[in-house]
Structures are given as structure tokens and as C-alpha cells.
C-alpha positions as CSV (number, residue, x, y, z in Angstrom):
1,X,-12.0,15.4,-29.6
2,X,-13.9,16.5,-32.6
3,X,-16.6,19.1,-33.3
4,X,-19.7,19.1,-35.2
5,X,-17.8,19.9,-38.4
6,X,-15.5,16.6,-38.1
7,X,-12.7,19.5,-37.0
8,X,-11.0,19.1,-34.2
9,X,-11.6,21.1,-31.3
10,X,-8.6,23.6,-30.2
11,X,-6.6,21.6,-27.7
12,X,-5.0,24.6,-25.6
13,X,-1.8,24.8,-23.2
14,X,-0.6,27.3,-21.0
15,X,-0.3,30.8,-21.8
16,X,3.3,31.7,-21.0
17,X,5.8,34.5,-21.0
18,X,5.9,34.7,-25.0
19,X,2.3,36.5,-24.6
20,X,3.2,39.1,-22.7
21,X,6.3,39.4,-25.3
22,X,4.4,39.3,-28.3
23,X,1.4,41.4,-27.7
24,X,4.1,44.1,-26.5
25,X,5.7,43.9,-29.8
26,X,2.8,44.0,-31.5
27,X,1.9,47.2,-29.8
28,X,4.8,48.6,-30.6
29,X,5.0,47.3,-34.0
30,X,1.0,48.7,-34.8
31,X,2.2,52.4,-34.0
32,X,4.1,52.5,-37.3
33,X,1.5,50.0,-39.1
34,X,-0.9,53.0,-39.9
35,X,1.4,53.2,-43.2
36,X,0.9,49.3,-44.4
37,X,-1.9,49.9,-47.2
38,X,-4.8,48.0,-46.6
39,X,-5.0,46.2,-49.8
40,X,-2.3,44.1,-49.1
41,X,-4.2,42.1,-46.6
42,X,-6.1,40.9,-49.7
43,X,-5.8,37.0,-50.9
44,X,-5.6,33.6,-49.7
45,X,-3.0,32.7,-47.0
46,X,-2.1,29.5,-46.3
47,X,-1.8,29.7,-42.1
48,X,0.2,27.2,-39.8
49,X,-0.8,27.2,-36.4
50,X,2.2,25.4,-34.3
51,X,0.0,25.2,-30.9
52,X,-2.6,23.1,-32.2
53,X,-3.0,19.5,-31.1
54,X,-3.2,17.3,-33.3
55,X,-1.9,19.9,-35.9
56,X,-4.1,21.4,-38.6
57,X,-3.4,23.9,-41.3
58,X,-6.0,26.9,-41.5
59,X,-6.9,29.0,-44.6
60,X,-7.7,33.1,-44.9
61,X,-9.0,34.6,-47.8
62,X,-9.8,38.5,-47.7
63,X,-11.3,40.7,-50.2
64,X,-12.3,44.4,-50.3
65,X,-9.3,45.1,-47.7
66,X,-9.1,49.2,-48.0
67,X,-12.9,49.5,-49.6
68,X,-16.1,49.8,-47.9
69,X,-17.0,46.4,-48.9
70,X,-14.8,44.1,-46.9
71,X,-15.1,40.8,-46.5
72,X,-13.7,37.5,-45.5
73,X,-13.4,33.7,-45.6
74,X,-12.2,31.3,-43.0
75,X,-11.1,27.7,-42.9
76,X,-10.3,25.9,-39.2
77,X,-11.2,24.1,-36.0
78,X,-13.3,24.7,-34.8
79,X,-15.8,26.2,-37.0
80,X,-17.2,24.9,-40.3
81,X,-16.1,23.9,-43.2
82,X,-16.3,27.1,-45.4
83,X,-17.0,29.9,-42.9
84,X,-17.9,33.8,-44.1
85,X,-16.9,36.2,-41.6
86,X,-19.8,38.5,-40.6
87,X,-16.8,40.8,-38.3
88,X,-13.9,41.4,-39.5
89,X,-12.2,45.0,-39.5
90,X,-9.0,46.7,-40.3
91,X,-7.8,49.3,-38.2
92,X,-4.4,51.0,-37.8
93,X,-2.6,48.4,-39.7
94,X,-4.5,45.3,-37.9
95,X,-6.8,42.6,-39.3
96,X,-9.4,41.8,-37.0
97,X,-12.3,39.3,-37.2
98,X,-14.3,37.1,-34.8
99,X,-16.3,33.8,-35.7
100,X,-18.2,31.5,-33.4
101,X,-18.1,28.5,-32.7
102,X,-17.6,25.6,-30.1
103,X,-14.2,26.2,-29.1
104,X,-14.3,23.4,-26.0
105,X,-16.9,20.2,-26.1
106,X,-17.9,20.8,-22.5
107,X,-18.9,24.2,-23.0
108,X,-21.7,26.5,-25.0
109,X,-21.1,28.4,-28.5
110,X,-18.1,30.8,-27.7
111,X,-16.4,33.6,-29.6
112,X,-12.8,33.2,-31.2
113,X,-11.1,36.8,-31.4
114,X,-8.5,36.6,-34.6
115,X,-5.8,39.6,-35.0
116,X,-3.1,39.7,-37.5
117,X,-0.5,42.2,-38.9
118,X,1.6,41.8,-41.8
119,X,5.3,41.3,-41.1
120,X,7.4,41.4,-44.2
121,X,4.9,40.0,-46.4
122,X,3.2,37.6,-44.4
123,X,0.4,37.7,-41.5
124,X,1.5,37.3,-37.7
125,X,-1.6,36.6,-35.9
126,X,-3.1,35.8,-32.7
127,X,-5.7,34.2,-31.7
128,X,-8.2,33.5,-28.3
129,X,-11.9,32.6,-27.1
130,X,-13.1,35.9,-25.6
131,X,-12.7,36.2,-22.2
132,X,-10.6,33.0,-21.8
133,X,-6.5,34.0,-22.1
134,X,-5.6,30.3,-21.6
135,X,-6.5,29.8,-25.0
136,X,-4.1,32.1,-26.6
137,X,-2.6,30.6,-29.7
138,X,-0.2,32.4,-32.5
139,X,-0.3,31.8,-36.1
140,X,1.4,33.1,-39.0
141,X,0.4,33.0,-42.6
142,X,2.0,32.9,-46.3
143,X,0.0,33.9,-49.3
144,X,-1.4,30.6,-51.2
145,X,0.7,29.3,-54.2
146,X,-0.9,29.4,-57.4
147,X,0.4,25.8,-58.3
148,X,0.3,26.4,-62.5
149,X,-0.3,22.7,-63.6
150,X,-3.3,22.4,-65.4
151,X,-5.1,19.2,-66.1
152,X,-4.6,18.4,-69.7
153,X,-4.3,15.3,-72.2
154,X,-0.3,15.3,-72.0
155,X,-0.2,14.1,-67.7
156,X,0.7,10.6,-68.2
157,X,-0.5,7.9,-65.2
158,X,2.7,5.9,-63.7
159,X,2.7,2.4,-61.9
160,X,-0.2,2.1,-59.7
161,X,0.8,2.4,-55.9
162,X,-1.5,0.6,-54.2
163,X,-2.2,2.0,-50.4
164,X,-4.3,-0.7,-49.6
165,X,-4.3,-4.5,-50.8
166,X,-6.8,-6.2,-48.5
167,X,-4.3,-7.7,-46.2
168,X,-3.5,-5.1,-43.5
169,X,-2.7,-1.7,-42.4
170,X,0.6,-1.3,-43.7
171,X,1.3,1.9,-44.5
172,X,-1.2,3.4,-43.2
173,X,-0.9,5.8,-39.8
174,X,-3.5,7.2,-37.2
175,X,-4.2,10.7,-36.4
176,X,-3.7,11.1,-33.4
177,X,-1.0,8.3,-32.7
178,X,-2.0,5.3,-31.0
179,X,-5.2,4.4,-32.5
180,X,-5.2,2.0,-35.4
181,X,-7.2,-1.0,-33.2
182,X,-10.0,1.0,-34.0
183,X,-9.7,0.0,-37.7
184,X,-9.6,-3.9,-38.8
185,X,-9.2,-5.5,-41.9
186,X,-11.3,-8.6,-42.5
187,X,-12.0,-10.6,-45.7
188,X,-10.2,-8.1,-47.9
189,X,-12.5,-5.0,-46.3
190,X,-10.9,-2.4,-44.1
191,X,-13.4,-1.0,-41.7
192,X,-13.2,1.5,-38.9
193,X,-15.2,0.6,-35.5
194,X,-16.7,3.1,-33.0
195,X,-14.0,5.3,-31.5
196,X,-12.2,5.1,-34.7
197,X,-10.0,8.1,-35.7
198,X,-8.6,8.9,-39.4
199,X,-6.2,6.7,-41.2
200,X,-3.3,8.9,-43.3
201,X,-0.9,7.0,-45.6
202,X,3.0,7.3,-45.0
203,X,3.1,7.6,-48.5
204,X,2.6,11.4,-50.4
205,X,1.8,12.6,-53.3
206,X,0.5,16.0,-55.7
207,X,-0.3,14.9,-59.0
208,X,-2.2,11.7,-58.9
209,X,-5.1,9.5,-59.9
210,X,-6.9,7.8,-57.2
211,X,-9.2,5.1,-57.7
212,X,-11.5,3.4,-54.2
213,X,-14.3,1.2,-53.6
214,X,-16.2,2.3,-50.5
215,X,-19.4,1.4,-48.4
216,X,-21.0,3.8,-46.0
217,X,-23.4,2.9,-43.2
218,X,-26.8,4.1,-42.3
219,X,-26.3,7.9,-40.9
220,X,-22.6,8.2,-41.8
221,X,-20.3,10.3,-43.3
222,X,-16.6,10.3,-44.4
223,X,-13.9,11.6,-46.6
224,X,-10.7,11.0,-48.2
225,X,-8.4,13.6,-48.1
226,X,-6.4,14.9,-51.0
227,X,-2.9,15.9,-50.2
228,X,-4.1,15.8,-47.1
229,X,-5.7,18.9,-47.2
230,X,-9.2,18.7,-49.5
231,X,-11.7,16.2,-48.8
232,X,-13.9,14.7,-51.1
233,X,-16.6,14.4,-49.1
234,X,-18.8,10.1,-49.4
235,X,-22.2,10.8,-47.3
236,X,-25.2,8.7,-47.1
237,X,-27.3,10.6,-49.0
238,X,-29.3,8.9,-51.1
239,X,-31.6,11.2,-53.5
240,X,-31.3,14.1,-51.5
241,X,-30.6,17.8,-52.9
242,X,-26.9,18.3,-53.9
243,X,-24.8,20.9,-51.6
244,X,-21.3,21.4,-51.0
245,X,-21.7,18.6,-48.6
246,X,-22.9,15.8,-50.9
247,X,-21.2,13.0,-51.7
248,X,-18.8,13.9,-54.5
249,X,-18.2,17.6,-52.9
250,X,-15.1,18.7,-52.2
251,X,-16.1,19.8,-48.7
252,X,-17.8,23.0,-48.3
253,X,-16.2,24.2,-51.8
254,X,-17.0,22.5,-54.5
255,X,-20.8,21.3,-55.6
256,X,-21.1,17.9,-57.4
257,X,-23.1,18.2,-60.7
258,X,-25.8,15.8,-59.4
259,X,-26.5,13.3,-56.5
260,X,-25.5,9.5,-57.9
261,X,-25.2,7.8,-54.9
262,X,-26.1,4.5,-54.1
263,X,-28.2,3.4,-50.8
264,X,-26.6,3.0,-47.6
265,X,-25.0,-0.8,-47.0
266,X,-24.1,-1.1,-51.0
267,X,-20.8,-0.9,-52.5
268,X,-19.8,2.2,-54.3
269,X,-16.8,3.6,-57.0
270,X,-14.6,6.7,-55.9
271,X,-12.6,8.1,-59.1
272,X,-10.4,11.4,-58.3
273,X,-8.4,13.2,-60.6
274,X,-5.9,16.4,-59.3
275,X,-3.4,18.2,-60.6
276,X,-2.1,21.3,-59.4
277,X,-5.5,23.0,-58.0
278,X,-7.8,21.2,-61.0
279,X,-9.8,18.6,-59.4
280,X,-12.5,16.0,-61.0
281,X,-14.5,13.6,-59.5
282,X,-16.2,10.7,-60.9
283,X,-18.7,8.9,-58.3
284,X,-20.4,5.4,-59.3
285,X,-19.1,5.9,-63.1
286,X,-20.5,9.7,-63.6
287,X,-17.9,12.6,-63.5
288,X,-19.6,15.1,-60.8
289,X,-16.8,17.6,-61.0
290,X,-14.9,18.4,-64.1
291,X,-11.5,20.3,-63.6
292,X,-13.1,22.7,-61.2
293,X,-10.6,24.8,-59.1
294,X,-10.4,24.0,-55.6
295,X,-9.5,27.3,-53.8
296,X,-8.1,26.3,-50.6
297,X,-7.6,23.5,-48.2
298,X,-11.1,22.6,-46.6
299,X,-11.1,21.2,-42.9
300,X,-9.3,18.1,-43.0
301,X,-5.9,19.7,-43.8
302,X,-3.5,18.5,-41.8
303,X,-1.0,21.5,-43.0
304,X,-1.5,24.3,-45.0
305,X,1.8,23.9,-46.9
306,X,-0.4,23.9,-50.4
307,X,2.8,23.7,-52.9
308,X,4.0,20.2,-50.9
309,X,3.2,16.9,-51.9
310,X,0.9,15.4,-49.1
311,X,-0.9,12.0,-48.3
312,X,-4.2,10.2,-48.6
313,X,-6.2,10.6,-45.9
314,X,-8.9,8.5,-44.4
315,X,-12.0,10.1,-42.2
316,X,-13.1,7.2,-40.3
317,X,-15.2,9.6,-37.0
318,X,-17.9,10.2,-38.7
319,X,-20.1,6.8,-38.3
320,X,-19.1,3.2,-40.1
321,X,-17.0,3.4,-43.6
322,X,-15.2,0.6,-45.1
323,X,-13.0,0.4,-47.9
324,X,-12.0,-2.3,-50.1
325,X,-9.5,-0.2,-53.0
326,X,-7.4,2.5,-52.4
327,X,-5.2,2.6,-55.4
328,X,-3.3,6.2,-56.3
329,X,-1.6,6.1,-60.1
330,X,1.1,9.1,-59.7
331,X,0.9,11.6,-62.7
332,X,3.6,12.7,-64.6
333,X,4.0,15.8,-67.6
334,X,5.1,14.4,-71.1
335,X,7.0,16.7,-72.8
């Protein structure tokens, strides 16, 4: 199931035993937590969230912590790409914040209730939909790795590894399992159909060149997923006003430079540069983004393991995509 955002919606199991546990240590943990300083609940973590189905990485930043002014970013299902945090507190040695969104597809706009503490450098958190303990999930979170490469003239392209070569799906796996009729290759085009889910390659990667051809229908969206954590957003968006969701964005972060898309139904050119967090993006021939910094993993992360080579990913549930290059050129430091 997917939400409006093309995140998943949380897919809860049964609250057991390791609740009641946890909340009781945390109570007992918080009594001494009026000593933490705030200000270390400042940064970007990187959060893993173990009861999540299929699994997703989620992102924190937080600024201000021990100032009047703080505030907060947010990155997971089932809310939007990019989301501020309009509540969010820190009391006795506890992070709290709230954010709404549609936790469920059957039911109306809900509130998710977030709490963390920090545990020997990293966040412990909770989380549930107000009024609704079956949804109770834990989380934990590690401050976000600065990876140091920078994008410079000496990053030297290897042998081209190509993910896709117009035959069929090899190498290439569904999220969830199970689903890969729902995408079809046919004279040399691979295509997803209604239903269709994403396509992630068993192959990984962190410094790379990636080179696509890709045609998007009428009313559809996609992505390819970096790492498997930022999407480079491909929208049919024809002379329309350039936002962090354009084509050429990297989703809900980064703003392309200007809209150079092509009309729905013709064939267009992805190029896509990263190394360590440096990104740049050339759609249809015209670089978009140039070496911008890409902050944190945006909604299609699979994991939130940032310093990790990860793989390419394919959105194919947003409306009719098809591909006819994927080609990733590894990238390598001369010395």
C-alpha cells in the first residue's frame, strides 16, 4: 500500500510484551535524563525502523535544541517527502514531536506521536498514531555521516555496468517480493503496467555515473533512486513552474535550475552524477543541478545506512514509465 507521497503506509503488528518493557525503562531512564544537554539532540540522524513492512529508512534533523527557537525536519512514511515539524518539544531529557498524516488507507488524516531519548550517543525512539497502541513501533537513530568525497576532476569513470540491456529483468528485484509480472520488457523497452511496484537492482553502488533513457505517460510520475535512498524525481511536467518536485529534483530537496522537460509520450535523457553527498543532474542534455549537497535520504530510502553503498532503484507506482538505458559507470579516485 502506498500513500499520497509514493511512501508506504506503516504496515503495523501486534503490540507485545517489549512495550510494556520499554516504556518502563524509558521511565526510569528519563528520571536521570534532566542532565543530557539539550543541544545534543541537534543534527541529522540517520533512523532505522525494524517494524516497518516493507522496510524504509527515516531521517531527523533538529536545530535550535536548548534555544527558544527549535525546530525540526522529518523524512518517512507516511508523510511527505520533506516534512517541517510545527510540534516538536524537549522536556526532561525527551524529544517529542507529532506530524500528520495518513497513517492507514482506509482511514482519515491521523496524528503520529514521535519520542526519543538519547542513549549513549544515539536516539531510542518510539513511535504511535494517537489513540491507536497497536501501532506502536521503535526506532533508533545514529547521527548522519558526513561522507568527505567531493566531486572533482580527479574521480575517474570505470567499465560501464549495465543494469538493463533490453532483453529482460535480470538483475533487477521487486519491492515487495513477488511482483515483477507487473513489469515486461518488449522490443528492447522495459515498462511497468498497472499494479506495478518498484524495481531495485541486485547490484550496489556509491560513487557512480548513471546514464537512462526514459518515457513518462500522461499524469505520471516516477523516480530512480540513488543508493537507494535519493530519488531524482522524472514527472510529466511539461512547462510548468520548477519545485522540489520537478523533474530533475532530487525529491522534496533539491530544486532543478529550470524545467527542460519534454511532452508526455516522447523519449527523454537522464544523466546523474554522485559522489559522496555532491549530486548533479543533467536532464535532456542541460545540467539542472550542479554539485549541490543532498542533505539526507528523501522518501524512497530503503535504509538509512547513508555511509553504505546501495542500489538503483526503479519507482514504477506512480502511473506508466518505461525505460530503455540504465547504464551506471562506477567512479573511482586517481591519486
Amino acid at each position: 500500500m502506498r500513500s499520497q507521497h509514493g511512501l508506504g503506509y506503516v504496515k503495523f503488528g501486534k503490540v507485545g510484551p517489549v512495550r510494556v518493557v520499554f516504556i518502563a525503562a524509558w521511565a526510569i531512564s528519563c528520571c536521570c535524563a534532566a542532565s543530557i544537554d539539550d543541544q545534543q539532540f541537534n543534527g541529522r540522524w540517520d533512523i532505522a525502523v525494524p517494524g516497518l513492512s516493507p522496510a524504509h529508512g527515516w531521517w531527523l534533523e533538529v536545530t535550535g535544541a536548548g534555544t527558544p527557537t527549535l525546530k525540526g525536519r522529518f523524512v518517512g512514511a507516511p508523510v511527505g517527502p520533506v516534512d517541517e515539524i510545527s510540534k516538536i518539544s524537549i522536556s526532561d531529557g525527551e524529544l517529542k514531536f507529532s506530524l500528520e498524516g495518513r497513517y492507514h488507507r482506509e482511514r482519515k488524516v491521523e496524528k503520529g506521536l514521535y519520542w526519543a531519548r538519547l542513549e549513549e550517543g544515539k536516539l531510542k525512539g518510539t513511535f504511535e498514531v494517537e489513540g491507536d497502541p497497536t501501532t506502536y513501533l521503535e526506532w533508533s537513530g545514529v547521527r548522519a555521516p558526513a561522507l568527505a568525497d567531493k566531486d572533482d576532476p580527479t574521480w575517474k569513470r570505470g567499465d560501464p555496468v549495465v543494469l538493463f540491456d533490453g532483453h529482460d529483468l535480470t538483475g533487477w528485484l521487486p519491492e515487495p517480493p513477488g511482483r515483477l509480472a507487473a513489469w515486461s520488457v518488449k522490443e528492447g523497452t522495459l515498462a511497468n503496467s498497472i499494479g506495478a511496484t518498484n524495481l531495485i537492482s541486485d547490484k550496489k553502488f556509491f560513487n557512480f555515473a548513471l546514464e537512462t533513457e526514459f518515457r513518462i505517460g500522461p499524469r505520471s510520475n516516477s523516480s530512480i533512486g540513488l543508493r537507494g535512498r535519493y530519488a531524482v524525481q522524472l514527472a510529466d511536467d511539461f512547462d510548468r513552474p520548477v519545485t522540489n518536485r520537478s523533474s530533475g529534483a532530487i525529491l522534496g530537496r533539491i530544486v532543478p535550475t529550470a524545467n527542460v522537460t519534454k511532452p508526455e509520450g516522447e523519449w527523454q535523457t537522464l544523466a546523474v552524477r554522485l559522489i559522496g553527498r555532491q549530486v548533479t543532474v543533467a536532464l535532456n542534455g542541460v545540467r539542472v543541478v550542479d554539485k549541490q549537497i543532498i542533505d539526507g535520504p528523501t522518501g524512497i530510502a530503503l535504509d538509512a545506512n547513508e555511509s553504505d553503498p546501495g542500489p538503483i532503484v526503479l519507482q514504477g507506482d506512480r502511473g506508466a514509465v518505461e525505460f530503455r538505458k540504465v547504464v551506471v559507470y562506477p567512479l573511482t579516485k586517481q591519486r
